[in-house]
Phi, psi and omega in degrees: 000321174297345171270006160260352198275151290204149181234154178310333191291331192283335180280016167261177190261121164290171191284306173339299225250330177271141152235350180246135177279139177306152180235124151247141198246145195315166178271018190239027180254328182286345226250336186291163175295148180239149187231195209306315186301339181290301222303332188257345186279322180307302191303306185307293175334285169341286197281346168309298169319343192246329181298280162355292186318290175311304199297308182294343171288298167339308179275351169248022164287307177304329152290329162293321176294338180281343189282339185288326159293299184311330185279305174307350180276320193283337177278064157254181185273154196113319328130057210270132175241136183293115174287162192275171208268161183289310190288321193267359154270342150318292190303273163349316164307292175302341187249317180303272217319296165331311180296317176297345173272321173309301163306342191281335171303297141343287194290326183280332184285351197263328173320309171301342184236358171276318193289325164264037146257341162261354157293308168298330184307312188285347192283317183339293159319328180291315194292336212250331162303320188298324194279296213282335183298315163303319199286302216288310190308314198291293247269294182315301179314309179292338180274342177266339164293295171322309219257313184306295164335298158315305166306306192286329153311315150321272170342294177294020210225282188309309187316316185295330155339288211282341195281324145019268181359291200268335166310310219297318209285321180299336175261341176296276178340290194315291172314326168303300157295335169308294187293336190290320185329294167323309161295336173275314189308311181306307179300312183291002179261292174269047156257317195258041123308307185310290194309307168319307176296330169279328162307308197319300200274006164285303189283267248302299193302316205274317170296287165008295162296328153301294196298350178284320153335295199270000155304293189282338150303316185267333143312308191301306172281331193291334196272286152319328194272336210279300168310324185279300164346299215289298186308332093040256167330307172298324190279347181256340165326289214276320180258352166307314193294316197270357157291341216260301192281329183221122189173134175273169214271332168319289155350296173287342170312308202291294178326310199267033194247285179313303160325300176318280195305333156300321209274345172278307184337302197277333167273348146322331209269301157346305178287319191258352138289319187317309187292331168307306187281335134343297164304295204277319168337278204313331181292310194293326166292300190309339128211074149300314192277348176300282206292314162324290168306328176289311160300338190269346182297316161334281191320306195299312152297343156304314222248347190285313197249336194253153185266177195297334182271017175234026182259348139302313164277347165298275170357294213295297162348284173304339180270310191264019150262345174309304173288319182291336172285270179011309195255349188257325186286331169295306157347292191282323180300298164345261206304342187256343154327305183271316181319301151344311181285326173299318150306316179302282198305292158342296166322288193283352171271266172003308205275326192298308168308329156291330178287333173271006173244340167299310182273342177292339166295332166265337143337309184278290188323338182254327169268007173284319204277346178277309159352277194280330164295322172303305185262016149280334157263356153285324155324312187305303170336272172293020174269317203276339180287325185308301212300303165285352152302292161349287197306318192283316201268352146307296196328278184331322186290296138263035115336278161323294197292305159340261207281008161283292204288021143290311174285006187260295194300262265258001174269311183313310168334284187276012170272296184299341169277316169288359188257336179303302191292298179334285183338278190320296160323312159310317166303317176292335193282317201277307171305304181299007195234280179346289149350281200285326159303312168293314165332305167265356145318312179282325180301342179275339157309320176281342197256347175302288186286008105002270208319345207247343166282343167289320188305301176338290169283330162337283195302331193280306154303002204232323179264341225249292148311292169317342194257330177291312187315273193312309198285014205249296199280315198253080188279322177291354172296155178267150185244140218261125185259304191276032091000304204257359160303298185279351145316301204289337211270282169336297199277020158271314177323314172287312174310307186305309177315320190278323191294300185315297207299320180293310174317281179291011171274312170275344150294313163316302180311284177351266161357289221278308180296299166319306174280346183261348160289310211301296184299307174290344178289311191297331186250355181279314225248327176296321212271308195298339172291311181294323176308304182306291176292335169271012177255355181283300178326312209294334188259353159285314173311289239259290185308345177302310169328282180304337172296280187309337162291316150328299185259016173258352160281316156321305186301293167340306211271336194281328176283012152267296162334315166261345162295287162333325152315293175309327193262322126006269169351294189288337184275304193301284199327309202299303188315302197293343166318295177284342147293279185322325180252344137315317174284303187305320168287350176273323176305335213250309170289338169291317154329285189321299199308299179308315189289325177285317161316291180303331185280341183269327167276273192344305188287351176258335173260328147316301182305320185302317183317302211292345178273312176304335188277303149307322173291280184304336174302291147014277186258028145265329151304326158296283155007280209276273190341300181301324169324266163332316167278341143292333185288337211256314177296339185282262170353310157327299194261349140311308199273313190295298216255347163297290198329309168280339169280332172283340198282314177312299179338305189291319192289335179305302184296315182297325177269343157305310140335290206276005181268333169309293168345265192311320193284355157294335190273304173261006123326286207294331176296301215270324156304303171309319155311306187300315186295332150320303172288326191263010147317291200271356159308288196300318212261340184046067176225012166271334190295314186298300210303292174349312194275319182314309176300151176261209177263148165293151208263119180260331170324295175325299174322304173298314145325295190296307188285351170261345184286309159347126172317195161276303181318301188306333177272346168298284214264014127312306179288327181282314151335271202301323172273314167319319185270331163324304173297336155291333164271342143333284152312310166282313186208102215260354168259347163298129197288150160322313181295339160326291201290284155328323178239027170257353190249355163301314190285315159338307176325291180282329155343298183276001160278309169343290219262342164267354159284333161299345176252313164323320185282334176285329165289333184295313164307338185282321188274000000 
């Protein structure tokens, strides 16, 4: 009996037959919430499991027809069979009733997971509709944007045509009106040329008449100045003479200070005509001595050829080129006179004519400068039309970059939505694994109850030997009919139970085969479809690309274009600057020339007014001065001549006094002379003093008498003829010099006694 019986080894699991080690899993495992992804992972399980199930009924359906053969062969007649034992018809009980539940387990769970597998299944469908109706919506949108954008690039096409157009017609107008404009202009400029050449020669006629004016004015004055100067001049005579006769000695100090310092002046100016009128001597000999050397060089060669019996006529020659330089040098002043004028004339033509090539110049510069405004707002125009093409095509530009980042989100989209069908696909690939695990979890289930239907059969042969024993030893025994009734009963009962369970075992594997083709038909036909589209996307992403690289290369050529434009603009701006300040300075230099001209005749005729004017001023100031120093000299000489006439008075009575004086004094002298004299007379001692006495000294006298003031020498000189005439009168045979050097000794007595009476009258006034 032990040989039949089953060893430990047969209930492991081989290595062979295993290739993943089993896990078990915990009872908090059952316990968990299961969610969609268990749920189809279970069903997948579930159904690996129910495949399993089926293979294992199949193969013991097939132990049983065969254990049903082996009976039916052993059932013969003759042949009494023993019924099986109460435990091992328990067990058999309990291992159906254990199988039926599982199927019945089986069966609710595959019920639970085909419904939640068609749930997932319509959300998938909902979900894979929802995905295609956005890509048809993305597809529909880029294509009415594409198409709106075209139209609307046309539309901007035609329109900028037309605005082109309408410039083109607008700038013709334009051009048109300019020129009649240019042309009304050109006539109001040489109209008011004309009218300028006619102010010219008008101020030219008013100058002309002015300066004959301020000419004849100025005769006028020079003629006035000339009378005032001689009254000038007669008046400083004339106070120089009464300054000469009555002026204190400050005064004449001061005067002759003032002289002095004219008198360097006028000889500084006096020194620098001189070196002047020097210089043009010296300009004037040289050359003289030029044309002198040059006629005798002449001359000298002349004379080499000509013979000696022609020198009269050389003479004759030379006299009339003498007269003939002469008659060429008067000639020549003429001519170089007129020339002057001619030049002058020449000049003032010369200048009329810059002036008249200066406004045709500012003429051309203001319609250059309208020139380059036109066409600085026609540049301004196409700056601006430019800019807004620029401006339109950023729009457009970004517009594209809109709907590229749109068409990237609705790719990110369908990327995420195929790595979402991946995921799940993985998840389902991951269930299906899950599956083949439980599967083979169950196949160890299966083969454990394999082992224990070996086990069965074992005890069923065994029991079955046994039965053949007793039926050896015990022939004579009765054989228990219903025993083996409810076997046969049991064991059809069981067959059948096994053949339904193998039936729906093999319809669920089916099932199970169907639907997972079905699912793979089904997601190989989703990916190749997503595959599709998303390689549609992707070359739509890419033409979008090249559009948008199109027009960001557009964009590109339209901003290097406006760049250029711009620095055109800015180069035009800078040329219109430097024309403009080309203008101004020639306006500004033409102005200084006209203004330094008008300023320079102006400043020549100021100056003349302003010298005439000074001279007159001058000599209404000399004037006025002599005036005033006659009114002060006249007053003067009022005081001066009261004074002298009280001083004559006084001096008249005092010398009258003092002539009495004296002439009592030389009575009483002349006597005492006389007594004297006729002593030495008597005594013939007169003859000796004579010859001992020298000639009298006149010189001394005289020397004394010139270091004296004046007034002292008036009255000295009167002294000496009074007392001459007096000794004249007494004694008229006495010689002068006696006389002369008897009033030497006198002299200073009588200076005396008249600075004492000076100093007294000066105290008295």
């Amino acid at each position: 009996m032990a040989a039949f019986l089953n060893k430990p080894s047969d209930f492991t699991v081989k290595s062979a037959t295993t290739q993943e080690v089993v896990k078990l899993i915990p009872p908090s495992e059952f316990e968990k919430p299961r969610s969609a992804a268990g749920a189809w992972s279970e069903g997948r399980r579930d159904a690996g499991d129910v495949v399993a199930l089926k293979l294992e009924n199949h193969r013991l359906r097939e132990k049983l027809h065969g254990y049903s053969m082996s009976d039916s062969q052993s059932d013969h007649p003759g042949v009494s069979h023993r019924s099986l034992p109460m435990d091992e018809r328990r067990y058999a009980d309990e291992l159906i009733s254990r199988q039926a539940e599982e199927l019945s387990k089986l069966r609710s769970q595959v019920q639970r997971l085909e419904h939640e597998g068609q749930t997932m299944r319509d959300d998938f469908e909902h979900r894979l509709a929802d995905v295609e109706r956005e890509r048809e919506d993305t597809v529909s949108a880029l294509s009415d944007s594409l198409q709106r954008r075209e139209e609307e690039h046309e539309e901007e096409i035609s329109r900028l045509s037309r605005e082109h157009k309408g410039e083109v017609s607008d700038l013709q107008a334009r051009l048109q009106h300019l020129s009649t404009d240019l042309d009304h202009s050109k006539g109001q400029l040489t109209s008011h040329l004309t009218d300028l050449t006619e102010e010219l020669r008008t101020a030219k006629k008013e100058a002309r008449e002015r300066e004959e004016s301020l000419h004849q004015e100025i005769r006028e004055k020079d003629a006035v100045l000339r009378s005032q100067a001689e009254q000038v001049q007669q008046l400083r005579t004339y106070i120089t003479e009464s300054e000469q006769k009555h002026q204190p000695h400050q005064v004449w100090i001061q005067q002759c200070e003032t002289l002095t310092n004219k008198l360097k002046v006028a000889e500084a100016e006096k020194e620098t005509l001189q070196s002047s009128v020097q210089l043009t001597e010296i300009r004037l000999s040289s050359m003289k001595e030029i044309l002198n050397t040059q006629e005798a060089e002449l001359s000298k060669g002349k004379e080499e050829t000509i013979d000696k019996n022609k020198l009269k006529e050389l003479l004759l020659t030379k006299w009339r080129q003498k007269v003939y330089a002469m008659l060429v040098q008067q000639k020549s002043a003429q001519i170089v006179s007129r020339k002057d004028l001619q030049n002058w004339k020449e000049k003032t033509e010369m200048l009329e004519d810059r002036l008249s090539s200066a406004h045709n110049t500012i003429n051309i510069l203001q319609h250059t400068v309208a020139e380059k405004d036109a066409e600085f707002q026609l540049a301004a125009n196409s700056h601006k039309k430019v800019q807004e093409e620029v401006n339109q095509a950023e729009q457009v530009a970004l517009c594209l970059d809109a709907q590229i980042s749109k068409d990237n989100e609705a790719v990110q989209h369908l990327a995420a939505v195929a790595h979402s069908c991946e995921d799940q696909f993985n998840e389902k690939v991951s269930i299906l694994q899950q599956a083949l695990g439980q599967l083979k979890s169950l196949g160890q289930r299966v083969s454990f109850a394999s082992s224990r239907m070996d086990i069965l059969k074992s005890q069923l042969t065994r029991n079955k030997a046994l039965k053949q024993l007793d039926e050896k030893e015990g022939e004579t025994a009765p054989p228990d009919s219903e025993s083996e009734e409810t076997w046969r009963t049991e064991k059809e009962h069981l067959s059948q139970e096994l053949l339904r369970v193998s039936g729906e075992r093999d319809m669920l594997a089916a099932q199970l085969q169907q639907d997972s083709q079905t699912w793979a038909d089904k997601f190989s036909s989703m990916r190749s479809h997503y595959d599709g589209e998303v390689s549609s996307l992707k070359k739509t992403v890419e033409d979008l690309e090249l559009t948008n690289q199109d027009k960001s290369r557009n964009i590109d050529e339209l901003r290097e274009y406006l760049e250029t434009e711009q620095s055109e603009l800015s180069e035009m701006k800078e040329r219109m600057e430097h024309l403009s300040t080309e203008l101004a300075r020639h306006h500004h230099t033409m102005e200084q020339a006209l203004e330094e001209q008008r300023k320079e005749v102006e400043g020549a005729f100021t100056e003349q007014l302003a010298d005439m004017e000074r001279k007159l001023n001058e000599a209404r100031r000399e004037h006025t001065k002599a005036v005033v120093k006659l009114r002060q000299q006249d007053r003067q000489w009022g005081r001066e001549r009261e004074r002298s006439e009280e001083l004559q008075t006084t001096t008249v009575a005092h010398y009258t006094k003092q002539l009495e004086h004296m002439h009592r004094e030389l009575q009483a002298v002349e006597k005492e002379r006389n007594i004297f004299m006729a002593t030495l007379r008597q005594e013939g001692l007169l003859g000796k003093l004579k010859s001992e006495r020298g000639e009298p000294m006149r010189l001394e006298l005289q020397e004394e008498v010139a270091m004296k003031p004046d007034f002292q020498d008036s009255q000295t000189a009167t002294e000496v003829t009074q007392t001459d005439s007096l000794q004249t009168t007494h004694d008229p045979s006495e010689p002068v010099s006696a006389v002369l050097e008897d009033l030497r000794y006198l002299v200073p007595a009588v200076m005396d006694d008249d600075d004492s009476l000076d100093s007294s009258d000066e105290n008295q006034d």
